[in-house]
C-alpha positions in Angstrom: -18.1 -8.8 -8.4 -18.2 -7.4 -4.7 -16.0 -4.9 -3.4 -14.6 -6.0 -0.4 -13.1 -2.9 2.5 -10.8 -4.6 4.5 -11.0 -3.6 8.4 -9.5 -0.1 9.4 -6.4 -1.6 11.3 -5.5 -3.8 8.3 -5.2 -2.0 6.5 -1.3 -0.8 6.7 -0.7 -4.8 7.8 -2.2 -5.7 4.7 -0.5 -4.3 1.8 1.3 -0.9 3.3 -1.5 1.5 2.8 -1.5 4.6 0.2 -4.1 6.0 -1.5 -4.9 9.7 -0.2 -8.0 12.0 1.0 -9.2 12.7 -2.3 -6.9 16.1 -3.0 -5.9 15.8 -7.0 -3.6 18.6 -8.0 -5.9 22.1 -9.2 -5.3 24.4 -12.2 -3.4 26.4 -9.1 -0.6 23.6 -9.4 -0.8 21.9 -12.4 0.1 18.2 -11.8 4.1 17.1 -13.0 4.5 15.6 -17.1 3.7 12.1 -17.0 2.0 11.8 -13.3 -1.0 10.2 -15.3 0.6 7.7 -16.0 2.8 7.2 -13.4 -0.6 7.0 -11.2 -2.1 4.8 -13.4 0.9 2.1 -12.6 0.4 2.7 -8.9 -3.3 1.7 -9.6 -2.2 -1.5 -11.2 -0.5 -2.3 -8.7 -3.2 -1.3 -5.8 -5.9 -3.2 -8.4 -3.3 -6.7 -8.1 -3.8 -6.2 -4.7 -7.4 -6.3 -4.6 -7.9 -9.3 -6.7 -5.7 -11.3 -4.4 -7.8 -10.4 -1.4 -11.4 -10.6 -3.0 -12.9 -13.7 -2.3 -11.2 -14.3 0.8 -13.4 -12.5 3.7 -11.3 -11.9 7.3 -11.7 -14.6 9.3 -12.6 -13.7 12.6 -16.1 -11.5 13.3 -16.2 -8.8 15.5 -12.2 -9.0 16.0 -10.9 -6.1 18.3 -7.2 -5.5 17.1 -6.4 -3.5 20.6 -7.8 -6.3 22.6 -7.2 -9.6 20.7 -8.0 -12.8 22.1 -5.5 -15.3 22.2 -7.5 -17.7 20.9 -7.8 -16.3 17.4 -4.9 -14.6 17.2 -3.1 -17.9 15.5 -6.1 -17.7 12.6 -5.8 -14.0 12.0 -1.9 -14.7 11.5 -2.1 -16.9 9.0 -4.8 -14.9 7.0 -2.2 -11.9 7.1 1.1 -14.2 6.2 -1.4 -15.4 2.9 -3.4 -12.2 2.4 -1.3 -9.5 4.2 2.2 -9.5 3.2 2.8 -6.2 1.5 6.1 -7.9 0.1 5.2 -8.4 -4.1 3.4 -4.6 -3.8 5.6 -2.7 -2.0 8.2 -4.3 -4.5 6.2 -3.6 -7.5 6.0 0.1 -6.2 9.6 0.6 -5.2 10.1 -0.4 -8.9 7.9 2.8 -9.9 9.8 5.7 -11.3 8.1 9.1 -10.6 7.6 12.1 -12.5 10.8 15.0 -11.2 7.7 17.2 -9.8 6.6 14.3 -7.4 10.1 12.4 -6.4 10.5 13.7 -3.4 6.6 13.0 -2.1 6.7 9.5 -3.6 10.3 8.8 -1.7 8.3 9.9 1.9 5.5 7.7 0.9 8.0 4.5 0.0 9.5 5.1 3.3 6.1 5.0 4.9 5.0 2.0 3.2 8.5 0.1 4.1 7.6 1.0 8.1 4.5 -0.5 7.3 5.5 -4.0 5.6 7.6 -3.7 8.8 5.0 -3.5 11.3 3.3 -6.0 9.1 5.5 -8.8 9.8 6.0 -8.1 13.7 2.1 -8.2 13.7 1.9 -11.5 11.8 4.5 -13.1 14.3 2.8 -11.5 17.4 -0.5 -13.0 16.3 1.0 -16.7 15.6 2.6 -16.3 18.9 -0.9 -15.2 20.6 1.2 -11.9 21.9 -1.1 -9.8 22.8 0.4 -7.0 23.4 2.7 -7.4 20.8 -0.5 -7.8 18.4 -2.2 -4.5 19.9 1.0 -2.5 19.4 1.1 -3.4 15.6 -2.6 -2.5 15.0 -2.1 0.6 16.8 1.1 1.8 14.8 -0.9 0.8 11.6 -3.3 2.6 12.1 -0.5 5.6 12.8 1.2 4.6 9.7 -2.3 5.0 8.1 -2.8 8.0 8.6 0.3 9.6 7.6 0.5 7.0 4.2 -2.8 8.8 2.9 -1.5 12.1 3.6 1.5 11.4 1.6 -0.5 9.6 -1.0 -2.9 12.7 -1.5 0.4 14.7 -1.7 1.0 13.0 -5.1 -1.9 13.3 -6.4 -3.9 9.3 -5.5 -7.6 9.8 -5.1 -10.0 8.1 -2.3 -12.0 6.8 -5.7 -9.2 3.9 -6.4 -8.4 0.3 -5.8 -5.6 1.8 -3.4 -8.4 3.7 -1.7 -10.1 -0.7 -0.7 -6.4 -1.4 -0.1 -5.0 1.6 1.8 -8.3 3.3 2.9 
C-alpha cells in the first residue's frame, strides 16, 4: 500500500503533530523502564491515524495555505472536518500513561498537541467560511505548533522512522 505525506501545513491541522527529529535516547541517557512500550502505544495510535487518511489524497492541487483562494477554501474544510480532526487521537494519547523518566516531556507535548486540535478547528471554520485571513493565520501557527511538537516528541524518545513521523512530519 502507498504511503501517503500529507502537506507540510497539515500537518498540526490534521491530527496535532508529534513525532520528533530522529534523536532516540544514547547509552549516555539510558531511556526510562517501560518507554518501549509506552512508545509503541503512541505508534498505534499515530498508525490509526494513517489508515484513516490513506486512500483519501487532499483535494485541492497546488493549494497555498498563506494565500488560499476563496473558492476552495469550502472543499479543503470539509476534507479537514472528515480527515483532520485530531479529536479520537489526541484522545487516545491523553489516555497514554508515561514512564516517571518522561512525564514531564510527554505533559509539554499534550499541551502542544491540544494548541494544535485548537488551531485545527478555527482553521476548519475559517476555510468553510472562505476567511482568508483567518485560514492563513491557522496554517501559519501550524506550522509554528509543528515545529515545537517534534522537538518535544524527539525529547521523548519518537523517531522520524514512524507512522507519527507521515502524520506529524
Amino acid at each position: 500500500m502507498k504511503r501517503t505525506r500529507w502537506p507540510g501545513w497539515l500537518t498540526a491541522a490534521i491530527v496535532c503533530a508529534s513525532c520528533g527529529s530522529g534523536s532516540h535516547p544514547t547509552a549516555a541517557s539510558p531511556a526510562p523502564a517501560g518507554q518501549a512500550a509506552f512508545t509503541a502505544s503512541v505508534e498505534r495510535a499515530c498508525a490509526t491515524a494513517v489508515r484513516q487518511h490513506t486512500g483519501h489524497p487532499f483535494p485541492v492541487a497546488s493549494f497555498d495555505p498563506e494565500h488560499p483562494q476563496p473558492d476552495v477554501l469550502p472543499q479543503v474544510g470539509d476534507y479537514l472536518a472528515r480527515y483532520g480532526n485530531p479529536s479520537a487521537v489526541i484522545t487516545a494519547l491523553h489516555a497514554l500513561t508515561p514512564p516517571a523518566g518522561i512525564t514531564t516531556q510527554w505533559e509539554n507535548l499534550l499541551r502542544l498537541l491540544d494548541q494544535a486540535a485548537a488551531n485545527a478547528h478555527h482553521q476548519i471554520t475559517a476555510a468553510r467560511t472562505r476567511d482568508v485571513s483567518g485560514f492563513a493565520r491557522t496554517a501559519v501557527t501550524a506550522r509554528q505548533l509543528s515545529s515545537q511538537i517534534n522537538a518535544a516528541a524527539s525529547a521523548i524518545g519518537l523517531s522520524k522512522a514512524s507512522s507519527c513521523e507521515q502524520v506529524f512530519g
